[in-house]
C-alpha positions as CSV (number, residue, x, y, z in Angstrom):
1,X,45.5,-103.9,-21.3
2,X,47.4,-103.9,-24.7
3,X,50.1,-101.6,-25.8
4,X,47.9,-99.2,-28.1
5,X,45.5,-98.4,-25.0
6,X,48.8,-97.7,-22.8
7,X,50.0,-95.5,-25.5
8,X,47.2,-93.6,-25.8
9,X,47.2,-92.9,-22.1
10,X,50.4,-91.8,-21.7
11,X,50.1,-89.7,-24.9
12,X,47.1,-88.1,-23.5
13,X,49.3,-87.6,-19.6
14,X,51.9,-86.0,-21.6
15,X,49.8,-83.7,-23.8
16,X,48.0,-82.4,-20.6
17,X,51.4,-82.0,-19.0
18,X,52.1,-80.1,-21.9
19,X,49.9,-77.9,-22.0
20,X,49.9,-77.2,-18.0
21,X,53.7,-76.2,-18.7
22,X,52.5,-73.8,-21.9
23,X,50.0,-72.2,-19.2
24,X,52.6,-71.9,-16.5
25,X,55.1,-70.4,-18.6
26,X,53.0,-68.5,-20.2
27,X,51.8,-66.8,-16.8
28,X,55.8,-67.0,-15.6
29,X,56.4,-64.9,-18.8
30,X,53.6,-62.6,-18.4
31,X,54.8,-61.8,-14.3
32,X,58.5,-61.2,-15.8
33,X,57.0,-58.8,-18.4
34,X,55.2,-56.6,-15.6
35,X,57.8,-56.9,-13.2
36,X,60.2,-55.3,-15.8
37,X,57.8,-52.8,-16.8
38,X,57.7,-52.0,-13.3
39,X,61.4,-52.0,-12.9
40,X,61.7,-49.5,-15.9
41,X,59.1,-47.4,-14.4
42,X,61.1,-47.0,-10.9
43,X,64.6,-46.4,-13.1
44,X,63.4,-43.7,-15.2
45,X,61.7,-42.2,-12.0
46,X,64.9,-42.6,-10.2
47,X,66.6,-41.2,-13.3
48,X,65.2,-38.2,-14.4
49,X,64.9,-34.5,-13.8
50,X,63.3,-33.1,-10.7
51,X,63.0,-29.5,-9.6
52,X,62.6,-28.4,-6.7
53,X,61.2,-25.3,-5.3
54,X,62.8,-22.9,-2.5
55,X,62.0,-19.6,-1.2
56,X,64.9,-17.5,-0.7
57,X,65.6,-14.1,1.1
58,X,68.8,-12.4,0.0
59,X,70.7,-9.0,0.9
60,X,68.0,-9.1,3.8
61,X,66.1,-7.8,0.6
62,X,64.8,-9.4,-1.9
63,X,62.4,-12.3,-1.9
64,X,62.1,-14.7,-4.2
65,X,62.1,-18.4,-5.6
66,X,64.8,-20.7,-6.7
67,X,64.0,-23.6,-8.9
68,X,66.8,-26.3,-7.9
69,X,67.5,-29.6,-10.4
70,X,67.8,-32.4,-7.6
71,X,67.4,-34.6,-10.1
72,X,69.7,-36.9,-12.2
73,X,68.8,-35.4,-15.9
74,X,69.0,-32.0,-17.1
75,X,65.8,-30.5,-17.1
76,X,65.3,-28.0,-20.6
77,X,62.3,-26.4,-21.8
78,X,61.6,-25.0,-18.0
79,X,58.8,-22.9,-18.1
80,X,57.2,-20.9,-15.1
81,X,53.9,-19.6,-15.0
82,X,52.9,-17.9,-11.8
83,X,49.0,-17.0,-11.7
84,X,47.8,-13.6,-12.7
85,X,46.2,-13.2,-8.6
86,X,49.8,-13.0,-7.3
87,X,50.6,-10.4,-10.0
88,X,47.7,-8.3,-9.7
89,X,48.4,-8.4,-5.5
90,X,52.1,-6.9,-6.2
91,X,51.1,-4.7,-9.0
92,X,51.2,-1.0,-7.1
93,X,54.1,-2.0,-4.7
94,X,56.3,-3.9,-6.7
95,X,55.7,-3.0,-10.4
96,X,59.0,-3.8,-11.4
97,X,58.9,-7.0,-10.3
98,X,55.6,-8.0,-12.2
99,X,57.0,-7.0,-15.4
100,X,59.9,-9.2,-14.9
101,X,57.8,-11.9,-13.2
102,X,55.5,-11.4,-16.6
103,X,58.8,-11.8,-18.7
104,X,59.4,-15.1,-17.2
105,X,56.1,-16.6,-18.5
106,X,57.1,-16.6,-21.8
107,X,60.8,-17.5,-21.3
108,X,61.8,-21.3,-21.1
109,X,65.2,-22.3,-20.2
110,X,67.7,-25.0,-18.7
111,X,68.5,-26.6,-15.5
112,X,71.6,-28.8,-15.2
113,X,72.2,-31.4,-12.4
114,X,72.6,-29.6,-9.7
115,X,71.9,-26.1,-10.8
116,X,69.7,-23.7,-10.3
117,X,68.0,-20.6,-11.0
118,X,66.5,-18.0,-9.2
119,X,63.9,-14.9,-9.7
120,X,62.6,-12.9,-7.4
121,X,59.0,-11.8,-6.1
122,X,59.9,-8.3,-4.5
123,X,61.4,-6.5,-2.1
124,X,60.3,-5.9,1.8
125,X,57.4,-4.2,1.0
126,X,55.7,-7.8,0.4
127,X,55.8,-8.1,4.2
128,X,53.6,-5.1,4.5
129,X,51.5,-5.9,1.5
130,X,48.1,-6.6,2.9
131,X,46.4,-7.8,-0.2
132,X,49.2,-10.5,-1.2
133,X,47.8,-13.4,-2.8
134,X,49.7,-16.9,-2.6
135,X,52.4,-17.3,-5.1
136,X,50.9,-20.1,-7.4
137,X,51.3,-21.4,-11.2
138,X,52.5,-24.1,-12.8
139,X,56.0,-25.2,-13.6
140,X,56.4,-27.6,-16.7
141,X,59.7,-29.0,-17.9
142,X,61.2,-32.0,-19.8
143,X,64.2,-34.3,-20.0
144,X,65.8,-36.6,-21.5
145,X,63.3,-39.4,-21.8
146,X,61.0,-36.5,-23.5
147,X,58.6,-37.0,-20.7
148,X,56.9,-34.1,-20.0
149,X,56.7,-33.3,-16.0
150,X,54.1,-30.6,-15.3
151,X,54.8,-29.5,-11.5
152,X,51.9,-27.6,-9.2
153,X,53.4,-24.6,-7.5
154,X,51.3,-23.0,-4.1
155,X,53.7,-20.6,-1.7
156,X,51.5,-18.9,0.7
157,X,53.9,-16.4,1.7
158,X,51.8,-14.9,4.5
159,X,51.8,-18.0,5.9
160,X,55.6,-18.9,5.6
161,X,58.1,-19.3,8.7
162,X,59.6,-16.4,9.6
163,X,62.9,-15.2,7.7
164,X,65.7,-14.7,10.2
165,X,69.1,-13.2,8.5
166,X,72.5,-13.0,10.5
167,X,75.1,-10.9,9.8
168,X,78.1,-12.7,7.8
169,X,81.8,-11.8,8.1
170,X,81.5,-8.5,5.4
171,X,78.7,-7.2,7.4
172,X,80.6,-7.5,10.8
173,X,83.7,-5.8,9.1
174,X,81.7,-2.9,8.2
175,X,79.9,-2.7,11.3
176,X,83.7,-2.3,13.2
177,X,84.5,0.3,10.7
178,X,81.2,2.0,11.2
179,X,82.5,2.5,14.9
180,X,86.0,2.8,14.7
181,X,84.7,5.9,12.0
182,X,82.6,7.3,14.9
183,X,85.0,6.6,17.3
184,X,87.6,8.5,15.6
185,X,85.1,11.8,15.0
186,X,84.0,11.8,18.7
187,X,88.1,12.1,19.2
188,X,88.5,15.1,16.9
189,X,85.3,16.8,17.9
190,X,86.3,16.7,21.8
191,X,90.1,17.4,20.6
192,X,88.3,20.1,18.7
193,X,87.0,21.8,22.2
194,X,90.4,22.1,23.7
């Protein structure tokens, strides 16, 4: 074999070799690629704004929803849109609730880290409403990233676990004064009779 034919061979070895390692490394750069799109897409998941839906019952009154940033981004241009079947359901009972639940679809607002903010459905009388339709809409909000997250909301409040309310440490003050009052006017009234 002369020198020319072994030269050619090993020319032709080292070209295929090259190209193998352009193909490898193009593959190897093509996996880094997705793996940091991927890594991107679990940060700014990780990293954003996420509200958070809670039914509340306050002053063993009122009943209502608050919407609760646990997310790491403030969350602006909130908007709430509750259906028009919940509305209609409260309309007689709770009228000044609708209007103010009606308000709120054309409001948008902001929810910090953390914060929250509340509105409420109506009173006591929703226990007793027998035409009450599930509380249902959409609520739509961006961040920082300028994503846009659009967030179903379905509260079937029928359905809901019972609301159980204890008296805190205000209430039981004024329950003692309640009966030290009546304790005192059953006193005068039978000191009265003597």
């Amino acid at each position: 074999m002369n020198v020319e034919a072994g030269l050619f061979i090993m020319t032709g070895i080292y070209t295929i070799a090259t190209i193998l390692i352009c193909f490898f490394t193009h593959r190897s750069t093509q996996a880094v690629r997705e793996q940091v799109s991927e890594m991107k897409r679990q940060y700014d998941n990780e990293n954003r704004a996420y509200i958070e839906v809670e039914v509340i019952y306050e002053q063993r009154a009122f009943y209502g929803l608050r919407l609760v940033n646990h997310g790491k981004r403030t969350a602006t241009n909130v908007k709430v849109k509750i259906d028009h079947d919940f509305l209609d359901s409260i309309a007689i009972a709770e009228i000044e609730f609708r209007s103010h639940i009606q308000k709120l679809r054309s409001q948008t607002f902001i929810i910090g880290v953390g914060q929250s903010y509340k509105f409420y459905l109506g009173s006591n009388k929703l226990r007793d409403n027998t035409h009450l339709m599930p509380v249902s809409g959409t609520i739509s909000y961006t961040d920082a990233t300028a994503k846009d997250y659009n967030q179903p909301l379905y509260i079937d409040l029928k359905s809901y676990a019972t609301f159980y309310s204890i008296n805190n440490e205000m209430d039981d003050i004024l329950e003692a004064l309640k009966n030290i009052e009546k304790a005192i006017v059953a006193r005068n009234s039978k000191e009265d009779e003597y």
